[in-house]
Residue, then its C-alpha position, 0 to 999 in steps of 0.5 A: x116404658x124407658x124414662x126421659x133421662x133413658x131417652x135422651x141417653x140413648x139418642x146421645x149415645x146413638x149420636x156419638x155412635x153415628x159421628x165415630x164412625x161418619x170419622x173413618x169415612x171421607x171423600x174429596x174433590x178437586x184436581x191433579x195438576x201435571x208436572x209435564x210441558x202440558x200443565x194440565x189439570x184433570x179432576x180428581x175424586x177420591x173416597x176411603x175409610x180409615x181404620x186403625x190407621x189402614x186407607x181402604x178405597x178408591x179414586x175416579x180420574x176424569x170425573x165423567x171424562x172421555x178418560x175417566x179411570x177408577x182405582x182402588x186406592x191403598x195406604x196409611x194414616x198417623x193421627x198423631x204425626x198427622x201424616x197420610x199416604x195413599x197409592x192407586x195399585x190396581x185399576x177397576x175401569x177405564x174409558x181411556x184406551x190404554x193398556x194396563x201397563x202404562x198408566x200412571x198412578x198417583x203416590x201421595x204423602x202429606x201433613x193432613x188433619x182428617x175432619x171431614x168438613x174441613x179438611x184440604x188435601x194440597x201438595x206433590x204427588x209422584x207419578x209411577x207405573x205399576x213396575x215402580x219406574x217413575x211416569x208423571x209427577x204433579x200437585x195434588x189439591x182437594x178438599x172434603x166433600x162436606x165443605x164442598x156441599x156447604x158451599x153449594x147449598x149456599x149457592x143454590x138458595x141463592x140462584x133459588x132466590x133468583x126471580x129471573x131464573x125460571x124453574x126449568x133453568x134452575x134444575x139444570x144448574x142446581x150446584x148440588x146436582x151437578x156434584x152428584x151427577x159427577x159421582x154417576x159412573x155414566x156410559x155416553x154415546x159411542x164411549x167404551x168401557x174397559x173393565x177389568x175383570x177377575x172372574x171366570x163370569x160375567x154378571x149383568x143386572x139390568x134395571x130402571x133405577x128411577x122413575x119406569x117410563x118405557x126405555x127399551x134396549x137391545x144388549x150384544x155380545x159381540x155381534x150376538x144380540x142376547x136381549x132384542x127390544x127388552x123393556x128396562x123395569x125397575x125389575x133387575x134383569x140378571x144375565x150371567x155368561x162365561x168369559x171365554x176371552x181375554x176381551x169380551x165385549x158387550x154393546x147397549x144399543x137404545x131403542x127409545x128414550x121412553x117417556x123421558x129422555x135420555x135412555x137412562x139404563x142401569x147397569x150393574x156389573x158383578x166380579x168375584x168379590x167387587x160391583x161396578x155400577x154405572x148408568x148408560x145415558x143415551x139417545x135414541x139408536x145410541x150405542x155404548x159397549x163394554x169391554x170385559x179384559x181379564x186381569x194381568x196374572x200379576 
């Protein structure tokens, strides 16, 4: 039977532990803003560990956009000189039509001090094709995720005080869960997914993530229907097939929208060595597809 001073040892040294390592994670929010005629802004999200000065991670542009594109992001950090560089250098999925050769990607450096409540990521940004020629350049400014949902759980208690607001309205509006929606990889009605992919394979698991309430779907490839009317379960479905082509497309088709609408079907796509999740959110007869293209060699 450990001793009180044992105890409390442990639950510090378990503090400690749990702090050091939630230190080397992080995760930002906020917009890129466009250097070119437009001065557009565009949202921007980015999540890495940092480990021995390494930058391991990824970013989403167009957070939940008809444009939405996921990279992995690569890059350094001096904790003494407090500088941080990152690079996108690959794309995982887009929903923009483009090839793989003209994107932009986003090179940063800049003075920062990684805490993740307080952090704030501001500053220029040099836009390059993977070629290394330059594309758009524009400013970058984020701040830490933790800051973020500090000031949304304020606001929310606030809106929650609101005797006015129903409770019906208040869900909807809830801050917190307009941020979390925003990290939901969503497929809408008629948007079209490219994923690009590494394997020889393909692997899809299928399955209800929440509440079961009788979503029903019919899954394509091409125009070969390979589930008819399936019941989505919180059972994962698992369905394997060779990647014959250079561009293999899979369409989700809604049958209902079970009990509960929308149609919300989980999908979870699996490479050599990496997942790609997302949720189909469709109404009934709604169509969504996913385009499988293999990787350029280089």
């Amino acid at each position: 039977m450990p001793t009180n001073k044992n105890v409390i040892f442990f639950l510090i040294a378990l503090f400690l532990s749990n702090s050091i390592f939630s230190q080397n994670n992080y995760e930002f929010f906020g917009i890129l803003k466009l250097n070119d005629d437009s001065k557009k802004m565009i949202t921007y999200r980015i999540k890495f560990e940092e480990k021995n000065g390494k930058i391991n991670g990824y970013s989403i542009t167009d957070l939940d956009g008809e444009h939405e594109t996921k990279n992995l992001i690569v890059g350094t950090y001096d904790s003494k000189s407090k500088i941080f560089s990152f690079y996108e250098n690959d794309i995982l999925y887009t929903k923009s039509t483009y090839s793989q050769n003209v994107f932009c990607f986003v090179n940063f450096t800049g003075k920062i001090k990684l805490i993740n409540k307080n952090s704030k990521l501001d500053g220029n940004f040099k836009g390059m094709f993977k070629n290394k020629a330059s594309c758009i350049d524009g400013t970058l400014s984020l701040i830490g995720s933790e800051n973020i949902y500090d000031k949304m759980n304020k606001l929310s208690k606030k809106i929650d005080k609101k005797k006015s607001i129903d409770a019906e309205t208040k869900a909807k509006i809830d801050p917190i869960k307009l941020i979390d929606d925003l990290k939901i990889n969503k497929l809408s009605k008629d948007q079209n997914l490219n994923v690009f992919w590494e394997d020889k394979t393909i692997t899809i698991e299928i399955f209800d993530s929440g509440k079961e309430d009788g979503d029903e779907i019919n899954l394509y490839n091409g125009s070969k229907i390979i589930l008819r009317n399936y019941k989505v379960t919180n059972k994962k479905k698992s369905i394997t097939i060779d990647l014959d082509s250079n561009n293999t497309v899979f369409t989700i088709e809604a049958i209902n929208e079970g009990t509960i609408a929308p149609n919300t079907t989980k999908l979870v796509l699996i490479d050599k060595n990496r997942t790609f999740e997302l949720m189909a959110n469709l109404s009934k007869k709604d169509k969504a597809s996913i385009t499988f293209i293999k990787k350029d060699a280089n």
